[in-house]
LUMDO-805619 format. One line per 10 residues: number of its first residue (from 0); for each residue x, y, z of C-alpha. Coordinates in steps of 0.001 Angstrom, whole numbers. Example, Ala and Ser with C-alpha at 12.3 -4.5 7.8 and 13.67 -1.06 7.14 Angstrom:
<sites>
0 = 12300 -4500 7800 ~ 13670 -1060 7140;
</sites>
This chain:
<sites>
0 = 42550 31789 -6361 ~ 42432 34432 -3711 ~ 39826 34121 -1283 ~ 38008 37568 -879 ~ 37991 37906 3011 ~ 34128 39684 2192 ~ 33645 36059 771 ~ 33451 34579 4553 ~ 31991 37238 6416 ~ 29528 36849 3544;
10 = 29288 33103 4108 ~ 28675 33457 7819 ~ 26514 35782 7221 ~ 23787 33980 4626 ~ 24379 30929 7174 ~ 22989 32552 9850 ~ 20356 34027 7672 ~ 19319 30120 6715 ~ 19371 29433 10402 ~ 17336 31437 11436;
20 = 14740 31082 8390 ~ 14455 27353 8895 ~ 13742 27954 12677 ~ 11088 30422 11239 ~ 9772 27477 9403 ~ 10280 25123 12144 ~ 7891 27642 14787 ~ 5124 28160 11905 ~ 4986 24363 11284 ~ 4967 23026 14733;
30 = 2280 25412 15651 ~ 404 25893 12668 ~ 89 29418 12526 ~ -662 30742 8960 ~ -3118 27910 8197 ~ -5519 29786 6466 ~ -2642 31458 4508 ~ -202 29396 3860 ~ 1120 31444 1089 ~ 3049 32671 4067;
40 = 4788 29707 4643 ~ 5774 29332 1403 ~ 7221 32474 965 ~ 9860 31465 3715 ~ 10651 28267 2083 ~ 11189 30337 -1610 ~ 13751 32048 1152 ~ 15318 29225 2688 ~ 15814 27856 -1201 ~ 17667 31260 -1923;
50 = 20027 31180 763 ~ 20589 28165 -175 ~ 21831 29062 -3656 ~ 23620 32200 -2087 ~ 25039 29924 -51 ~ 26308 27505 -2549 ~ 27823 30457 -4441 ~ 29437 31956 -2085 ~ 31155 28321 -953 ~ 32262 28092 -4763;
60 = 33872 31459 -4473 ~ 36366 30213 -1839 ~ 39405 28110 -2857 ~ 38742 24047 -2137 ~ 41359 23795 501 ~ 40710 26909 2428 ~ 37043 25807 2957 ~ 35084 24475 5740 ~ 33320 21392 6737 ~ 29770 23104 5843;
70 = 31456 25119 2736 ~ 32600 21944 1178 ~ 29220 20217 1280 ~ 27314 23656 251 ~ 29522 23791 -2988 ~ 28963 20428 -3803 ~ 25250 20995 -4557 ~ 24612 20127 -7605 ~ 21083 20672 -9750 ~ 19908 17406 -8962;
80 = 20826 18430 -4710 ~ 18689 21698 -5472 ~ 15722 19598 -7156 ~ 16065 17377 -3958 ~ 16112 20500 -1814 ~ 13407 22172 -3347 ~ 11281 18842 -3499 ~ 11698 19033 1005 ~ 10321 22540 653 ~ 7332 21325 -1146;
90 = 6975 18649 1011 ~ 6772 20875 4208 ~ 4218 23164 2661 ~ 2134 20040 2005 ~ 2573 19473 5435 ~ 1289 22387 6530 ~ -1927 22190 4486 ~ -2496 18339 4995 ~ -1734 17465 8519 ~ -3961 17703 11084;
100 = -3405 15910 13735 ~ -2902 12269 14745 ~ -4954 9881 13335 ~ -5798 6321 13382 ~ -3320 3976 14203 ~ -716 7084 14266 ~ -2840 7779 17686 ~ -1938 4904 19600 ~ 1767 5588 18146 ~ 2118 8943 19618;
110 = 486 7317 22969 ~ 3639 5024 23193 ~ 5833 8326 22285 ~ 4147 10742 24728 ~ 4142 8208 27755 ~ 7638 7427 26766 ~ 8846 11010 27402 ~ 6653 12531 29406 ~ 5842 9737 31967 ~ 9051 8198 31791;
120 = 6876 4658 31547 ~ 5100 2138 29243 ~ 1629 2082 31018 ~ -800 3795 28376 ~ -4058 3438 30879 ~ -3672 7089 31833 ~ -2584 8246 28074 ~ -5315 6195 26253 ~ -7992 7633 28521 ~ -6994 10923 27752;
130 = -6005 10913 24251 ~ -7574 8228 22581 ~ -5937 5003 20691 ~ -6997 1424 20297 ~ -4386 -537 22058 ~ -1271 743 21632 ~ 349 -1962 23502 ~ 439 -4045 20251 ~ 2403 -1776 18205 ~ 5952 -1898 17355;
140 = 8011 460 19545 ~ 10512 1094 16989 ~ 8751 4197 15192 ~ 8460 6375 18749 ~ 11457 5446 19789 ~ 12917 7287 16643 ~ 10212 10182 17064 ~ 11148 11058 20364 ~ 13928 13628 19134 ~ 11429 15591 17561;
150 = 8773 15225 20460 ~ 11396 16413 23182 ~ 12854 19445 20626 ~ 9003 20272 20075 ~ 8218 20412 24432 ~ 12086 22111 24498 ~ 10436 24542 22058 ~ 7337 25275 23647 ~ 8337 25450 27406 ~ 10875 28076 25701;
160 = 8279 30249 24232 ~ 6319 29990 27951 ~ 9447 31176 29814 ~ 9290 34032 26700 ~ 5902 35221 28111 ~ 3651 32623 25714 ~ 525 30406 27325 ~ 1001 27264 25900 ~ 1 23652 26517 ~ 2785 21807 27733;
170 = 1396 18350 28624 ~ 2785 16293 26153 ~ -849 16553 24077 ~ -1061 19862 22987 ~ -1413 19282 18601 ~ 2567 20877 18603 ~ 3543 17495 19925 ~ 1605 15524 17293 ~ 2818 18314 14594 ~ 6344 16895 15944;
180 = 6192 13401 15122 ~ 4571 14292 11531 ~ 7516 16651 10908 ~ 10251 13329 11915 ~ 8101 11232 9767 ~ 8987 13977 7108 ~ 11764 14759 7318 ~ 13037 10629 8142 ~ 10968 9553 4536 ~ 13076 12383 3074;
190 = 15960 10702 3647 ~ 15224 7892 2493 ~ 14082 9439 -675 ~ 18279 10806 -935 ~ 19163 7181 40 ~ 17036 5691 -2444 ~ 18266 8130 -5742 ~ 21618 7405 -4258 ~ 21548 3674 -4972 ~ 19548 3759 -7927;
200 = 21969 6393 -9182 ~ 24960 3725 -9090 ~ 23040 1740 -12422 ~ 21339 5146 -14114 ~ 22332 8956 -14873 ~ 21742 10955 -12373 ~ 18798 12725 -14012 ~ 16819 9603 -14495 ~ 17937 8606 -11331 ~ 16216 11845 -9491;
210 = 13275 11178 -12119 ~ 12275 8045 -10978 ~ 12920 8575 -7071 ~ 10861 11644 -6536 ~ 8623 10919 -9522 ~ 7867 7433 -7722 ~ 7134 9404 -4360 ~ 4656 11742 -5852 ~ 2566 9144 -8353 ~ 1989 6880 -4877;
220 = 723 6568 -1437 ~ 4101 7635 -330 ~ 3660 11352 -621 ~ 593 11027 1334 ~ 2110 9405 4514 ~ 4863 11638 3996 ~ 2979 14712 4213 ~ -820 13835 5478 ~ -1573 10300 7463 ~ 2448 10960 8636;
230 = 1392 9954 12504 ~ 1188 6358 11157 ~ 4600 4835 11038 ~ 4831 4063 6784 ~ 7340 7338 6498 ~ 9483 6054 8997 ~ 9064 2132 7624 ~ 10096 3812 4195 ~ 13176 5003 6004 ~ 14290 2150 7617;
240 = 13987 -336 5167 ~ 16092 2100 2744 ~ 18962 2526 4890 ~ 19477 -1234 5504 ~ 18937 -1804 1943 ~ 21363 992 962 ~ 23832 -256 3631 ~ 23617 -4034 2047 ~ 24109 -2322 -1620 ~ 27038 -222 -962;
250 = 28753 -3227 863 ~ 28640 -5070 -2179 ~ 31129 -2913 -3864 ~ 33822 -3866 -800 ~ 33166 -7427 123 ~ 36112 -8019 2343 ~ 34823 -4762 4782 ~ 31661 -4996 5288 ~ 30014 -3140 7996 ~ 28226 -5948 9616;
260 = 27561 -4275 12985 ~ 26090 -1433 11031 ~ 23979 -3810 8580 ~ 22936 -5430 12002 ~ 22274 -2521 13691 ~ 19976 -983 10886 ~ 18229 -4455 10430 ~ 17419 -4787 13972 ~ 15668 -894 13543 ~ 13607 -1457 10401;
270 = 12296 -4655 12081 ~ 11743 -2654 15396 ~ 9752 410 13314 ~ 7754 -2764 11475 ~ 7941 -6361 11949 ~ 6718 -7343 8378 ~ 10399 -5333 7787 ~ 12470 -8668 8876 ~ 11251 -10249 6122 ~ 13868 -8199 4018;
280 = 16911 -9461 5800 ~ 17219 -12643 4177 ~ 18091 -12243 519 ~ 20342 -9233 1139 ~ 22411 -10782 3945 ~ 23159 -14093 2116 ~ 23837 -12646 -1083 ~ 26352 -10636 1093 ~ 27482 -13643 3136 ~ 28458 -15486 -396;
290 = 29774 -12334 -1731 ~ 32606 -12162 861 ~ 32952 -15845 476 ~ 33951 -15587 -3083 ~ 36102 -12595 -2484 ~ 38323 -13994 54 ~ 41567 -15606 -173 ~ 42282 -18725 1594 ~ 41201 -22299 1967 ~ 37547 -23348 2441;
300 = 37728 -24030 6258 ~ 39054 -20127 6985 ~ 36547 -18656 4540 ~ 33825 -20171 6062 ~ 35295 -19317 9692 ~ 35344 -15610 8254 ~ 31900 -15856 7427 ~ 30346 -17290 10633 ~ 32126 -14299 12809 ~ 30337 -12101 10205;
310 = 27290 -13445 10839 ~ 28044 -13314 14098 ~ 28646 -9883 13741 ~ 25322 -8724 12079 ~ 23072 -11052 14452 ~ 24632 -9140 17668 ~ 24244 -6081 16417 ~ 20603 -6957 15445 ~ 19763 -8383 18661 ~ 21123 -5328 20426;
320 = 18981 -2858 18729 ~ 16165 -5194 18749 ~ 16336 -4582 22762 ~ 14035 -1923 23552 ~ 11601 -3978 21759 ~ 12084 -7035 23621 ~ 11993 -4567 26984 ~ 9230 -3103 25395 ~ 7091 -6544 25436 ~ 8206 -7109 29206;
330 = 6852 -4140 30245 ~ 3258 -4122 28544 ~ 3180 -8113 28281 ~ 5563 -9439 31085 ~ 7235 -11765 28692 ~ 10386 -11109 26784 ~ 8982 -12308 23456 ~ 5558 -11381 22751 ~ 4259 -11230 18657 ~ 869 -10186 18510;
340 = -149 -11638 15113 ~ -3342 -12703 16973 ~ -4665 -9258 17458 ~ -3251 -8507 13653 ~ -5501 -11700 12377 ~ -1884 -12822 10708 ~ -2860 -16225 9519 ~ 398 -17982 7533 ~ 269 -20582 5214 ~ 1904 -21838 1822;
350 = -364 -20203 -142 ~ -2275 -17420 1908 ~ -5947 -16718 325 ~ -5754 -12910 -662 ~ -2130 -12290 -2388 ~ -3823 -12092 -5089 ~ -6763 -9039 -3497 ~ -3525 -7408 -2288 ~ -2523 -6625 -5752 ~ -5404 -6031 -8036;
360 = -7864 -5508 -5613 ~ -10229 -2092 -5920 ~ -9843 -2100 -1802 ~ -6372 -661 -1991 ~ -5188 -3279 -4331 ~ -1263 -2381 -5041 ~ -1514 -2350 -8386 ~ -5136 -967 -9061 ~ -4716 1937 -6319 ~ -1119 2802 -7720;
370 = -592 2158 -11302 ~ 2913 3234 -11655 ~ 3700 416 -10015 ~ 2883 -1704 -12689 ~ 5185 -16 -14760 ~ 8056 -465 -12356 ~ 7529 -3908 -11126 ~ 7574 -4119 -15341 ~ 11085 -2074 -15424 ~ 12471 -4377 -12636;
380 = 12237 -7330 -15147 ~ 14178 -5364 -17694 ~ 16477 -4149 -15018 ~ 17110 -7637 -14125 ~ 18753 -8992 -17606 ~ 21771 -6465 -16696 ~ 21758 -7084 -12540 ~ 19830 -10315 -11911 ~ 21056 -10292 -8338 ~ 20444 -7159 -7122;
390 = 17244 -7538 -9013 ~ 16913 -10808 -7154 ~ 17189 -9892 -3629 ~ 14731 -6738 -4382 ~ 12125 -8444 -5917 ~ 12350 -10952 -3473 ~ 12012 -8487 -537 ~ 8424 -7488 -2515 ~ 7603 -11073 -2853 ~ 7898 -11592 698;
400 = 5910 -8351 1442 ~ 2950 -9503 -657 ~ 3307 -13134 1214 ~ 3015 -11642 4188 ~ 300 -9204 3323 ~ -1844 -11816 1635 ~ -2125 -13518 5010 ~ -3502 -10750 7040 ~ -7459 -11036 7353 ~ -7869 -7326 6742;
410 = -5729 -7932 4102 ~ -6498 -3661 2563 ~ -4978 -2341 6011 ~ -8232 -954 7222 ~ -8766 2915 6863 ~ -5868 5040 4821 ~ -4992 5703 1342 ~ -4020 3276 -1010 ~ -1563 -361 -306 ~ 397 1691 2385;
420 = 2313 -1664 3826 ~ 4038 -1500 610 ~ 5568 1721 1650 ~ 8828 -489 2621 ~ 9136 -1766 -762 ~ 9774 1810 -2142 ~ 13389 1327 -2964 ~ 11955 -1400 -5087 ~ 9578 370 -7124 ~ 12563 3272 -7687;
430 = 14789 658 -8694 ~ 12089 -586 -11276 ~ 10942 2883 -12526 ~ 14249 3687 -13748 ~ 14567 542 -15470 ~ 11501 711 -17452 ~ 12531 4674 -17881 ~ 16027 3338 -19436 ~ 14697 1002 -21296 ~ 11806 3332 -23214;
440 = 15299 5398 -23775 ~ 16706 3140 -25944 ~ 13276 2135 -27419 ~ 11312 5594 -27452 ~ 8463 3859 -29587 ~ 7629 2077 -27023 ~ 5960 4562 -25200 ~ 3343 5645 -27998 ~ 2344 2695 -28789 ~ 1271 1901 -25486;
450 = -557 5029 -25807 ~ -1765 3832 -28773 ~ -3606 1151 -27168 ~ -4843 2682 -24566 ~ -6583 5063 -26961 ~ -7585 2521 -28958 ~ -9345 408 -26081 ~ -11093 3864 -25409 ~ -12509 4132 -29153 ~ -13577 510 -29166;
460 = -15435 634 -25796 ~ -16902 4436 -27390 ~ -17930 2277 -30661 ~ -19233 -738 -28797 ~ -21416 1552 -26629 ~ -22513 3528 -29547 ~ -23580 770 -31325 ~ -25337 -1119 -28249 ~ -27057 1969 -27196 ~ -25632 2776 -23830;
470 = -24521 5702 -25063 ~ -26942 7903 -26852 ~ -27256 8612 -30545 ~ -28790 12025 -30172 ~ -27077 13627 -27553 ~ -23791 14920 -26160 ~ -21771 12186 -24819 ~ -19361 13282 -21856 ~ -15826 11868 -20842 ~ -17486 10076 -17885;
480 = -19521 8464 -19672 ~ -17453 6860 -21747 ~ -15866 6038 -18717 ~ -18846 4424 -17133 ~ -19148 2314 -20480 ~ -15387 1291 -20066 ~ -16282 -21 -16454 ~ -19334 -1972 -16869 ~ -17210 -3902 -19942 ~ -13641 -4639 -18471;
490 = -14068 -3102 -14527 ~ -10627 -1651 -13537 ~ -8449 -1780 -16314 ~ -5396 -1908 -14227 ~ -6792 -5056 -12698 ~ -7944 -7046 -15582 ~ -5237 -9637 -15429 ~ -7104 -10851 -12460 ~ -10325 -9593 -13297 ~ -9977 -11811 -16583;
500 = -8504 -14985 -14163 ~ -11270 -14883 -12278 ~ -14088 -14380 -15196 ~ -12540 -17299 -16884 ~ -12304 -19584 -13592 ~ -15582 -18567 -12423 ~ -18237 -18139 -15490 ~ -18952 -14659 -14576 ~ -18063 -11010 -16489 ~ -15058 -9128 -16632;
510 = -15608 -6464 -14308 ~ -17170 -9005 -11524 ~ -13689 -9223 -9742 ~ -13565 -5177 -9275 ~ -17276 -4561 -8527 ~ -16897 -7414 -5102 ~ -14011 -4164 -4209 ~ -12524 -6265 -2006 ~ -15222 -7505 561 ~ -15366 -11101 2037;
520 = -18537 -11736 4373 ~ -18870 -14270 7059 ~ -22632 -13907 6116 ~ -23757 -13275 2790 ~ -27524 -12358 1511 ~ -28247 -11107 -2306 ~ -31270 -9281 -2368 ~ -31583 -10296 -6402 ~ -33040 -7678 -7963 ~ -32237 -5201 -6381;
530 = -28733 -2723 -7181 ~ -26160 -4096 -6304 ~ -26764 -7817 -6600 ~ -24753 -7539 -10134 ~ -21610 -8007 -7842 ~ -22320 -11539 -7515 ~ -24624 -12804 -10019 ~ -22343 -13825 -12976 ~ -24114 -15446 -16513 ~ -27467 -16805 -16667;
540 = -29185 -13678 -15642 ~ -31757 -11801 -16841 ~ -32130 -7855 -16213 ~ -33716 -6700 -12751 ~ -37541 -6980 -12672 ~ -39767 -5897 -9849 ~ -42785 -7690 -8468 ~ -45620 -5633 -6615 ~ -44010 -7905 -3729 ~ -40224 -8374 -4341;
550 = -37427 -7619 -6914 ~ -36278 -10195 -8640 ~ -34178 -11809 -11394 ~ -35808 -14858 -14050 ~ -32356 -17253 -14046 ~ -32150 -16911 -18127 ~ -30192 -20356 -19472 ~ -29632 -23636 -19161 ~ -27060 -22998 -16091 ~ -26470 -19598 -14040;
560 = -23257 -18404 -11088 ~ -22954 -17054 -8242 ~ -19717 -15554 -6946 ~ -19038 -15774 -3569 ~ -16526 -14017 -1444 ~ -16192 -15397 2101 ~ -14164 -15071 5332 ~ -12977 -18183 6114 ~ -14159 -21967 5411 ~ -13591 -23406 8675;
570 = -17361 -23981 9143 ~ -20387 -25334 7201 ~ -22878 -22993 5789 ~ -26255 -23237 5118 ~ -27398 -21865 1496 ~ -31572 -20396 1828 ~ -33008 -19539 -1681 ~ -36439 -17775 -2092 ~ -37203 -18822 -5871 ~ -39542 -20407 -7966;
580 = -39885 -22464 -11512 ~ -40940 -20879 -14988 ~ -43917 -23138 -15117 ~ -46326 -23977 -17924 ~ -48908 -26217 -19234 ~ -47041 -29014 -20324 ~ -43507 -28408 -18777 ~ -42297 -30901 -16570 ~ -41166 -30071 -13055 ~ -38158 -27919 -12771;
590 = -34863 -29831 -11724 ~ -32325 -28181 -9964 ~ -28369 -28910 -9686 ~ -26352 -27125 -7281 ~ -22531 -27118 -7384 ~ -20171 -25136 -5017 ~ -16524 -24814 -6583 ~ -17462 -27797 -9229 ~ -18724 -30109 -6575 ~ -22162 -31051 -6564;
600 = -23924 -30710 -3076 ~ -27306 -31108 -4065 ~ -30109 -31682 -6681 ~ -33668 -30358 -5872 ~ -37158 -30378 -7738 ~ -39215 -26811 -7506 ~ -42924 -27334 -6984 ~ -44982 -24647 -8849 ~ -45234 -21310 -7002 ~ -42722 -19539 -4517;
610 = -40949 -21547 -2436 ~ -37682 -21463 357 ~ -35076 -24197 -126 ~ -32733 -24814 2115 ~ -29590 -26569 981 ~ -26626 -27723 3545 ~ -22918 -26827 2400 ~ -20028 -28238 3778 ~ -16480 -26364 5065 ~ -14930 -29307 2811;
620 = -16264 -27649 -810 ~ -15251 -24098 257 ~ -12768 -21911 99 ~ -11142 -18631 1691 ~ -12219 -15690 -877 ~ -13941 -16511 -3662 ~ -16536 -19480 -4384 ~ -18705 -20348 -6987 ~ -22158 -21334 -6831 ~ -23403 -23035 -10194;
630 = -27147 -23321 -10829 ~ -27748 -26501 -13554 ~ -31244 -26685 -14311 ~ -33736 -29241 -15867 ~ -35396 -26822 -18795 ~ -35071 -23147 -19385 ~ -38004 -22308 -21934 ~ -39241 -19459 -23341 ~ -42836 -17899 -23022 ~ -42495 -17418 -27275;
640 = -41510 -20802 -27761 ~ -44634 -22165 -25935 ~ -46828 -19267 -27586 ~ -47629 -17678 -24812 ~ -46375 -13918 -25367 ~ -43421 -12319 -27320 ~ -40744 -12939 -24523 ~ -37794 -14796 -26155 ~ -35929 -14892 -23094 ~ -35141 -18384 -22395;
650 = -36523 -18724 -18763 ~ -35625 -21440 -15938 ~ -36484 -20070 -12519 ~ -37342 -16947 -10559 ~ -34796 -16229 -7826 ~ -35999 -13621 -5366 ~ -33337 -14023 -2457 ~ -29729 -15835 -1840 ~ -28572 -16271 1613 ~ -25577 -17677 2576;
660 = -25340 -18502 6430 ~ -22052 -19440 8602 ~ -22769 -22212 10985 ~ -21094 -21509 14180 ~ -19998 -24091 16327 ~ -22060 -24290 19837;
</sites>
């Protein structure tokens, strides 16, 4: 075919055009102009998108071997490259409307950036005082280091418009320079996103692929460090993790070349950017490490030779760009090695007490926050029948990350938007999605019938209300309220499975587990009664009643629980209960059994009339997270048995207050 000489005069032309429009964008982002209109800003993305189709045309219009390095990849966009392309525009304009400035932990971050390049040093005294943060020292260094591009290109930019005749902050500071760092976080999570359709493209079609990657970004907290809390480092974590785990999975395909200094190299990053990270080098580097094994010809001896100098390999590469960490720790700690999991609360063992929390929890559980990872954690079991390694060293990586996670005391990650440490596992969840997206393919039933039973756990909890009178018979009954009905019977559906463990293990209702929301106490006082004390109390209790004095709750059956969430159990506690008996003429006195986790601790009589027991618990019957408390009492009557009114509650003892204290050692 001819090539038109218009054709590249054309071509130069529309790429100087996109140039120049994505520098537009790159001004209006980094300062924020148009904020109040951002309909601005999108109009120059809807014109970066069209030169980019020009583009691509005009690439396609010149024979293959007459084009050039940037006309060869512009004519290989495809639909799904556009639907990538057009999903970065989107995420830019999001940006721009949900950014604001650093925040949270992302401030101490950019403190470790900004004295990086502006001071040249790693003292944050001066940096802290002036901006803000909480410590910055015990952060990874891995995330600023790769910000720091974007930081220098945003002071490049600004001392440029000053020498242009512009009055601009150029003290490192200025919002611009925390607009940087959000934009790397961008654009760094957007390539990970590319990496991620990329390797989940090599099992699925490339629709379904692009389906599950960007569908999986936009149904979790990942869009929203991508494009809001971006300051904090979970973009960048995304990233990192990816591209070692896209490295590992491409190397599979050529055992005998692996790129081990590379695998090293972007191991000894992701760890850098997050430490948690390391805990995904295991799995994929043995399951490389045996995969070369098997692939190589020669005796034992020389294949196992082969493999140590790969290991070599990958660990020197690993160390060496582990480095500026290790320098990093020098400088703010004077020691070479320096893990902070004190100041993190990171408390290992075997079994650590809130895996569980992390999951299902209504504090940012996994799970309950982010639903659609149910569904792919689902799809990675069906994706594993076909690939059970791959599938293997993924779900271990999660496994590890929940380990890990569980053994954190703020376990929920403090302040931010849904189970963001998770934001590492992403490649994961994509993985997963398109498995359980492949497999409704071949079974598209499947689908509505789960709908099916969703809508039919909806009309049952409508009936059940209906019928119970929680929902009125002679009024309009709205969506929420139905809702509302739905809670108070199950809690949050997508935590059941543990909500139903734990009504089951500890004698208490469904939705106990999801009402505690996540909270442990060191100290713990029930004002019973009052609202609020149903996220303890579990059977045996009668409805709230209110004394001229006190609110309070009768104790309705022959036993009644208490559900406890605590801290720690490293000390002895001290259990203070304001109650009294259901007393009558002829009753004997009231007997009371307590039990903590199925171990009795004590057995008390009530006197008549309002009374304060105090009852000593030992470290030895608690646990981390949640206790029981079991009530066992002598009698539980009621005032129509023994004729003395119409009550047929069956009534044991009047409990006013609960208090659970921690007892400190001296």
């Amino acid at each position: 075919m001819h090539v038109a000489p218009w054709a590249r005069w054309a071509w130069c032309l529309v790429l100087s055009l996109l140039v120049t429009a994505c520098l537009v964008v790159w001004h209006v982002s980094l300062l924020w102009l148009a904020r109040d209109t951002p309909w601005r800003l999108a109009a120059w993305l809807l014109v970066v998108l069209a030169l980019v189709l020009v583009s691509r045309q005009l690439a396609r219009r010149v024979t293959p071997t007459a084009r050039s390095f940037l006309m060869r990849h512009a004519a290989r966009i495809d639909t799904v490259g556009i639907v990538f392309i057009a999903f970065l525009l989107l995420l830019l304009l999001l940006f721009h409307m949900g950014f604001e400035r650093a925040a949270s932990d992302g401030r101490s971050y950019f403190v470790q950036v900004r004295s990086l390049v502006m001071d040249g040093d790693l003292d944050f005294a001066n940096d802290e005082a002036e901006f803000g943060g909480h410590g910055a020292k015990q952060y990874a260094f891995g995330a600023p280091i790769l910000w720091s591009p974007f930081f220098v290109a945003a002071h490049v930019w600004l001392s440029g418009l000053n020498l242009l005749g512009s009055d601009l902050r150029v003290d490192g500071y200025y919002f611009p320079y925390q607009r940087a760092i959000g934009l790397g976080t961008l654009l760094y999570g957007f390539v990970g996103l590319v990496l991620m359709y990329r390797v989940v493209r090599r099992y699925f079609s490339k629709g379904l692929a692009c389906l599950s990657t960007l569908g999986l970004c936009g149904t979790s907290f990942l869009i929203w460090y991508l494009v809001v809390d971006n300051s904090m480092v979970h973009g960048v974590s995304m990233f990192a993790t990816t591209l070692f785990l896209f490295l590992w999975h491409r190397a599979r395909d050529v055992p005998t070349r692996v790129p081990w200094i590379w695998l090293g190299t972007a191991a000894g990053v992701m760890t850098m950017v997050r430490w948690q990270n390391a805990a995904f080098v295991g799995l994929p580097l043995a399951d490389l490490l045996w995969t070369s094994y098997c692939a190589r010809t020669g005796d034992r001896r020389a294949r196992l030779r082969a493999g140590s100098e790969d290991l070599l390999r990958f660990t020197g590469a690993a160390f060496c760009a582990f480095v500026p960490q290790l320098l990093f720790w020098k400088a703010v700690y004077g020691s070479w090695v320096y893990l902070p999991v004190r100041e993190h609360a990171f408390q290992p063992t075997w079994l650590p007490p809130y895996m569980i929390d992390v999951l299902f929890s209504s504090n940012r559980g996994l799970l309950s926050w982010t639903p659609v990872i149910t569904a792919a954690l689902v799809g990675l079991v069906l994706f594993a029948r076909d690939h059970w390694r791959v599938a293997l060293v993924l779900g271990g990586g999660f496994l590890a990350q929940t380990w890990i996670n569980g053994a954190v005391e703020i376990w929920w990650g403090g302040v931010g938007f849904g189970a963001r440490r998770f934001a590492n596992c992403a490649l994961v969840f994509a993985v997963g999605l398109a498995g359980l997206l492949a497999a409704i393919q071949r079974r598209p039933l499947v689908a509505p019938a789960v709908t099916l039973c969703a809508l039919l756990l909806f009309n049952t909890v409508f009936m059940l209300g209906y019928r119970g009178g929680t929902l009125p018979p002679t009024e309009g009954v709205t969506f929420a309220s139905v809702m509302g009905e739905l809670y108070d019977r199950v809690g949050n559906p997508f935590s059941l499975p543990v909500g139903a463990y734990v009504a089951w293990r500890y004698d208490v209702s469904l939705p106990i587990y999801d009402r505690l929301r996540g909270r442990t106490y060191n100290n713990l006082s029930i004002d019973v009664g009052a609202p609020g004390d149903e996220r303890f109390l579990g059977h045996g209790w009668a409805a709230r009643e209110q004394h001229p004095s006190f609110s309070f709750r009768w104790a309705s059956n022959d036993t009644s629980t208490v559900l406890v969430p605590l801290k720690t159990n490293v000390d002895d506690y001290v259990l203070e209960l304001e109650w009294g008996p259901f007393n009558a003429t002829g009753l004997p006195s009231q007997t009371v059994q307590i039990e903590v986790n199925s171990i009795a601790v004590a057995s008390l009589t009530l006197q008549p009339g309002m009374q304060v027991s105090h009852i000593d618990i030992p470290s030895t019957t608690l646990r981390p997270n949640l206790n029981q408390l079991r009530f066992r009492y002598g009698y539980a009557v009621s005032p129509q048995e023994l004729g003395l009114s119409v009550d047929a509650r069956r009534l044991a003892v009047q409990v006013v207050t609960i208090q659970l204290r921690r007892l400190l050692d001296p």
